[in-house]
C-alpha positions as CSV (number, residue, x, y, z in Angstrom):
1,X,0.0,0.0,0.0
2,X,1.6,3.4,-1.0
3,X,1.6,6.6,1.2
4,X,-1.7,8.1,1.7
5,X,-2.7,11.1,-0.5
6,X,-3.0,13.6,2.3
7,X,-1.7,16.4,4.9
8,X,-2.9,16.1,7.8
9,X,-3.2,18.2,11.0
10,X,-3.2,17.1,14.4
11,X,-4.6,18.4,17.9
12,X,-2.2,20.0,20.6
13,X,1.3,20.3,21.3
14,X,2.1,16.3,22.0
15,X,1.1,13.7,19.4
16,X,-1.0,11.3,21.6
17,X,-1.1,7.6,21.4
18,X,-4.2,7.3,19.1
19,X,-3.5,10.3,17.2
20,X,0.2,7.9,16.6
21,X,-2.2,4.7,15.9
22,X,-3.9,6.7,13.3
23,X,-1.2,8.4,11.6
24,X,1.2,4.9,11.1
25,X,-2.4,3.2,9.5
26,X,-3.2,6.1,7.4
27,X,0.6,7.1,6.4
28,X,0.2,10.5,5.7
29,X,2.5,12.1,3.4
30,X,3.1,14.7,5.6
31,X,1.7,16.8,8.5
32,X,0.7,20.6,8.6
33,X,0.9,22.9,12.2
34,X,-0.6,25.4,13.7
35,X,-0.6,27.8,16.8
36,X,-2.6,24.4,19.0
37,X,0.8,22.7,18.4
38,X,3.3,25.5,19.4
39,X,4.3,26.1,23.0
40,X,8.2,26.5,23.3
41,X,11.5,25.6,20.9
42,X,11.9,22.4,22.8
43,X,8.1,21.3,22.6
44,X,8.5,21.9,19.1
45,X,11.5,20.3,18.2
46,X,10.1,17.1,20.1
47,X,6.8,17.2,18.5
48,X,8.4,16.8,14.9
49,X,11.0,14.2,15.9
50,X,8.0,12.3,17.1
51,X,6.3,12.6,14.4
52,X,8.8,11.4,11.7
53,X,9.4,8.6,14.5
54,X,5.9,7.8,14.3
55,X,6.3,7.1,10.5
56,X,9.8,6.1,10.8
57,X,10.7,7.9,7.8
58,X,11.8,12.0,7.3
59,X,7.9,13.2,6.5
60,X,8.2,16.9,5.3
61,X,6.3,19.0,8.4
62,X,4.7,22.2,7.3
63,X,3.7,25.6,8.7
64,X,1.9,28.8,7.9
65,X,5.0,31.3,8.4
66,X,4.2,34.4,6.6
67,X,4.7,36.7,9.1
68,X,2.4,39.2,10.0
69,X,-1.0,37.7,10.7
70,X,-0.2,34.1,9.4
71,X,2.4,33.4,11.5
72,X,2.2,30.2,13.8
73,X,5.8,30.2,16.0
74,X,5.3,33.6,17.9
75,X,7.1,35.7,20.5
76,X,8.8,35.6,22.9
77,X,10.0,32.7,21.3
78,X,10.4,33.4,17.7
79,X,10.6,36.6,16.4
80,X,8.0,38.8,15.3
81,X,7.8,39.7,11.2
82,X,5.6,42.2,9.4
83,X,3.4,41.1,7.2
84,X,4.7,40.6,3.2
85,X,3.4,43.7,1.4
86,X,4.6,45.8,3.9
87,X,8.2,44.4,4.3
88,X,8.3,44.7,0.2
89,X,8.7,48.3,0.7
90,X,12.2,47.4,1.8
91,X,13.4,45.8,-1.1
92,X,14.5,42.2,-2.6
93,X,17.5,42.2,0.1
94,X,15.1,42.6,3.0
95,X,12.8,40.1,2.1
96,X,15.7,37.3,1.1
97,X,16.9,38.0,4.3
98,X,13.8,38.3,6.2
99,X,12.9,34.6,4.8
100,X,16.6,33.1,5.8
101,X,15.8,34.0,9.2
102,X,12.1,32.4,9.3
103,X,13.7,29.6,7.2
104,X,16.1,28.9,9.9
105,X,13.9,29.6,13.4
106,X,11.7,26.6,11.3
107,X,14.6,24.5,10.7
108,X,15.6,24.5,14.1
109,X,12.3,23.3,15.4
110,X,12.5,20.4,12.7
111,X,9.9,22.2,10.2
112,X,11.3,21.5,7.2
113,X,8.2,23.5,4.7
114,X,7.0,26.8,5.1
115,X,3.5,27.5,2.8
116,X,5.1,30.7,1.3
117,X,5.3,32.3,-0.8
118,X,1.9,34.2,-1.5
119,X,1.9,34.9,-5.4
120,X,-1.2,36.4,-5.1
121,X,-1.7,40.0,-6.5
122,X,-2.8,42.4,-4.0
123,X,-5.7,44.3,-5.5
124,X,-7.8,47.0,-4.6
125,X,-10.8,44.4,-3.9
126,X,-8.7,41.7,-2.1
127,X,-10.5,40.5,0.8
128,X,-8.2,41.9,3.7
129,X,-7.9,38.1,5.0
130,X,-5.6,38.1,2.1
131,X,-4.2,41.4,1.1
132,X,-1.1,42.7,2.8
133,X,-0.2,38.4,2.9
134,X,0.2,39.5,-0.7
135,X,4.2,40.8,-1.7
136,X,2.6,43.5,-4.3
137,X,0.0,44.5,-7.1
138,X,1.5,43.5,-10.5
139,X,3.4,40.2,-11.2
140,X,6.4,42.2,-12.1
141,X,6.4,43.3,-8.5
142,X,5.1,39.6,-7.1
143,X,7.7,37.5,-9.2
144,X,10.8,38.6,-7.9
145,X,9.5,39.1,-4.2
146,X,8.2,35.3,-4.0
147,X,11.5,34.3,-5.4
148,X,13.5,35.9,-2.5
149,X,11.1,34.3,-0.3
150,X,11.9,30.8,-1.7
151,X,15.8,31.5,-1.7
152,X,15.8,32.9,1.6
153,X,14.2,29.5,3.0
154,X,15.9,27.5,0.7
155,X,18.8,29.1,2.6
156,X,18.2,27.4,5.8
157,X,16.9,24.3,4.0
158,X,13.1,25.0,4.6
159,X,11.5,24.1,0.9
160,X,8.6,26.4,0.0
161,X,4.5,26.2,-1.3
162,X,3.7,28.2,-4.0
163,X,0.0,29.8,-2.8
164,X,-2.9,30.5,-4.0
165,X,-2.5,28.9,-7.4
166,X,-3.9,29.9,-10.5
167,X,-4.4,33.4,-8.1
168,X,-6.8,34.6,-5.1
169,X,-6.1,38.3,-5.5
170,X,-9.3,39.1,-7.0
171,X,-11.2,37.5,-4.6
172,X,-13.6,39.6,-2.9
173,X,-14.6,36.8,0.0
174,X,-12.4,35.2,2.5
175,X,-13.0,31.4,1.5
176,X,-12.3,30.2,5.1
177,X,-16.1,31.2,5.2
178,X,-17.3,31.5,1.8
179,X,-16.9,30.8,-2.1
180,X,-15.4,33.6,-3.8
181,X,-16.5,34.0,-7.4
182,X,-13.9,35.9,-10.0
183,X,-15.7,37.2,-12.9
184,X,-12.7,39.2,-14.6
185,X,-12.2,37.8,-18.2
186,X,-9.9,34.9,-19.5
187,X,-7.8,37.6,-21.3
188,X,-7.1,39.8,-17.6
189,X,-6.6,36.5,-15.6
190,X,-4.3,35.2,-18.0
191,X,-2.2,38.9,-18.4
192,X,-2.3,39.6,-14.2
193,X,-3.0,36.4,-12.0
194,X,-2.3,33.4,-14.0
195,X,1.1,35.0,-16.0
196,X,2.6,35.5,-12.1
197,X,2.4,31.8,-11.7
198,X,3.6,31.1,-15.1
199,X,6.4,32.8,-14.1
200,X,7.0,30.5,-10.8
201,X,5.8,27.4,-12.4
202,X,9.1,26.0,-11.5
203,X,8.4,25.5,-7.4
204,X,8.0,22.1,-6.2
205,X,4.9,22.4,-4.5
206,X,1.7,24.5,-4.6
207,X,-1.3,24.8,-3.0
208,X,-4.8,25.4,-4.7
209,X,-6.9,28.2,-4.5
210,X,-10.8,27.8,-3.9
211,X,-11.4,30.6,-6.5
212,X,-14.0,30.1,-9.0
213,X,-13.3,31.5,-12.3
214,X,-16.7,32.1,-14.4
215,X,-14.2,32.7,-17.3
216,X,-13.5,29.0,-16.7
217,X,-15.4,27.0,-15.0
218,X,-18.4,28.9,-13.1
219,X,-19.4,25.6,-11.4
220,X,-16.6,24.5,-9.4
221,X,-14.0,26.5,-7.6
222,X,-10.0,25.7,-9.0
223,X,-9.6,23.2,-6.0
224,X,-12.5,20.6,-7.2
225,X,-12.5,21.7,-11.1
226,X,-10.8,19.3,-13.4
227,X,-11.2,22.3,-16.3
228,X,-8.5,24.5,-13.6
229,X,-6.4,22.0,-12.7
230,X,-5.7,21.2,-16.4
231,X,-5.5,24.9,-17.0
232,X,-2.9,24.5,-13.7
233,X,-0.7,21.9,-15.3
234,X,-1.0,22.9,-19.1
235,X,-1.2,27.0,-19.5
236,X,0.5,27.8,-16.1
237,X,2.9,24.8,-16.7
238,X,3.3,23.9,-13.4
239,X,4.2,20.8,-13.0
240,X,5.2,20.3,-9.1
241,X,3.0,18.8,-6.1
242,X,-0.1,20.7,-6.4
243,X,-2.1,20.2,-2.7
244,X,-5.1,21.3,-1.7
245,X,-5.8,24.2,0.8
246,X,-8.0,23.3,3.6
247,X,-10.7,20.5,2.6
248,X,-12.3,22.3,5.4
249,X,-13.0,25.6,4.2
250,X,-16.2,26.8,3.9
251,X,-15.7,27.7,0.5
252,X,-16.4,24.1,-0.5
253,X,-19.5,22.3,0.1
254,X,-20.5,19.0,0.4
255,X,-19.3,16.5,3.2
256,X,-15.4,16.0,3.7
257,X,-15.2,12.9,1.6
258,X,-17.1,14.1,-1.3
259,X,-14.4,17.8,-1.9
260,X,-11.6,15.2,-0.9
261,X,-13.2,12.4,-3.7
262,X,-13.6,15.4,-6.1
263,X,-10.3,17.1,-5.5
264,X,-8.6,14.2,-6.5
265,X,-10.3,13.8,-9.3
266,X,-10.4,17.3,-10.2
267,X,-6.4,16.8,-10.4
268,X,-5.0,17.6,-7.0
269,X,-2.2,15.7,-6.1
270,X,-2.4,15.9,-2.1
271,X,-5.1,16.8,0.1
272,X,-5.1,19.2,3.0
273,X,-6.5,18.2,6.2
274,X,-5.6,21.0,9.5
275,X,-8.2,20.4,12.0
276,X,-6.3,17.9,14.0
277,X,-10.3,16.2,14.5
278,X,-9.3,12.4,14.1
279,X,-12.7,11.6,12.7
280,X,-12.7,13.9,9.9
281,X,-9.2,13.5,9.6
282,X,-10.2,9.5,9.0
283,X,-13.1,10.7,6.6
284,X,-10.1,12.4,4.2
285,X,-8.0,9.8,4.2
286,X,-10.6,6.9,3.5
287,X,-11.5,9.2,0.2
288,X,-8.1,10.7,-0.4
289,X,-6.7,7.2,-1.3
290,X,-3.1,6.6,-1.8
291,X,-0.4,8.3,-4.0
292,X,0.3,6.5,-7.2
293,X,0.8,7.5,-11.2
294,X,2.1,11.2,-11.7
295,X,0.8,12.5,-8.1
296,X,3.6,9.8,-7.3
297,X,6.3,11.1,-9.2
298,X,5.2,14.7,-7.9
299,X,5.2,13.5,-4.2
300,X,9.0,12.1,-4.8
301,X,10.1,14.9,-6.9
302,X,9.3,17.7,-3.8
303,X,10.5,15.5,-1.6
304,X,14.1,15.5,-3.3
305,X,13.9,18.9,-3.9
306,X,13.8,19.8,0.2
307,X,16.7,22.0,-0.2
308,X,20.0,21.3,2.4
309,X,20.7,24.4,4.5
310,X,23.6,26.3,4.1
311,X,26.0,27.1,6.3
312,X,25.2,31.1,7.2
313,X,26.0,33.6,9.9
314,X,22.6,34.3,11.6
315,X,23.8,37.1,13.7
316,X,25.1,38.9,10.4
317,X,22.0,38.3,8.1
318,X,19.7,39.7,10.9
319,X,22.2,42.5,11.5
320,X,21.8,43.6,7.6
321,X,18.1,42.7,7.7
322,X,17.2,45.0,10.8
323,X,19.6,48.1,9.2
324,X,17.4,47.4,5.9
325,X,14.5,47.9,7.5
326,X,15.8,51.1,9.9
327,X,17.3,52.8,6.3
């Protein structure tokens, strides 16, 4: 039996014995944390060993660190980041060097994927659940921005997801609690939204956006429509692990088997479960199935591209990264 087909979340800051019983029969491909799990570095740093114990093999661990709002490891422990648009005003530098420093607090606490960057366009209508996440308005401005992100991770060995692919910047909802709907035309989505993550199509891993494009498909958002996942893979030309965001959002309707049954077939590689609930958690993986075919091959290829940290002065990178930002 191959690796299960989803991420999976899990309740507090200890991984408890049936939350272990569950995880080594479902054999997730990896796990996702949140603030719940997140006490202290040492907490932390157990939490993950256990984990990859658990599955006796090195399961990629991933976190939300964005900084601003989205950021799970806070102070006094970790330090405290602005949010992307804003720290965009300080240049390429700041936020290379603002990403080797999250790269590394992550890697020292065993997290070893950060979902960032946001490629998303920040608009005058973005929902502000979204918006200063964003690193800037046009993808001339996004491209280069997400790229420092990635390299400043890849830095410390912390391998990056490419979010909210084909684009959530027009979005007018927050789809934690409802379906946005994107009426702008194929011809603007494809210039604005879609050409910024043409233009990072290269990045291992992804994660969907529950977005529906009328231009496209006005009856499924990306995450569940086959017509957007092809338009993913073929137009965009990305070509990495593509995972869901979070089956659980109330952007998507229908019970948790029936989005993870049609994400799948839609075209998504991986689904993403956070709740840490072990009976929904079940429900996923029961419809999630296993990784096999090209989703596979995807799974392996992000896996080997986890980059290897480099050997850096941390005290001289935040040094230049705090006189960027005073200057």
């Amino acid at each position: 039996m191959g690796q299960g087909a989803a991420i999976l979340g899990l309740a507090g800051p200890e991984l408890t014995a049936d939350e272990a019983a569950f995880f080594r029969e479902a054999d997730p491909w990896g796990f996702i944390l949140f603030a719940r799990n997140v006490a202290d570095p040492a907490q932390l740093l157990a939490l993950t060993s256990d984990l990859r114990a658990c599955l006796g093999r090195d399961v990629p661990v991933l976190v939300d660190q964005e900084g601003g709002r989205v950021q799970r490891l806070r102070a006094p422990h970790w330090r405290e980041y602005s949010p992307p648009l804003e720290e965009a005003a300080s240049g390429l530098r700041a936020m290379f060097l603002r990403s080797a420093l999250i790269g590394a607090e992550l890697a020292a606490v065993g997290i070893d994927v950060n979902c960032a960057p946001c490629a998303d366009l920040a608009m005058p209508e973005t929902h502000p659940f979204l918006h200063n996440r964003c690193a800037g308005a046009t993808p001339d401005a996004v491209v280069p921005m997400a790229r420092a992100i990635a390299e400043g991770l890849a830095l410390a060995g912390v391998a990056p997801v490419l979010k909210h692919i084909p684009g959530h910047g027009r979005a007018t909802a927050d789809s934690h609690h409802d379906l946005p709907v994107v009426t702008a035309d194929a011809a603007t989505l494809r210039a604005t939204d879609f050409d910024t993550f043409a233009r990072l199509a290269d990045m291992p891993m992804a994660m969907s956006a529950h977005v529906t494009y009328t231009a496209f498909d006005p009856d499924a958002p990306a995450t569940l429509s086959p017509a957007m996942i092809h338009l993913i893979r073929e137009e965009i030309g990305f070509d990495g692990l593509l995972m869901s965001d979070d089956i659980s959002m109330q952007a998507l309707s229908g019970s948790l088997a029936e989005r993870t049954t049609r994400a799948r077939a839609a075209g998504c590689d991986i689904v993403l479960h956070c709740s840490g609930v072990l009976d929904e958690a079940a429900e996923v993986v029961a419809a999630a199935g296993t990784l096999d075919g090209a989703a596979a091959r995807r799974a392996d290829a992000a896996l080997a591209a986890r980059p290897r940290a480099q050997t850096v002065d941390i005290r001289a990178l935040e040094a230049e990264f705090q006189a960027l930002q005073a200057g």
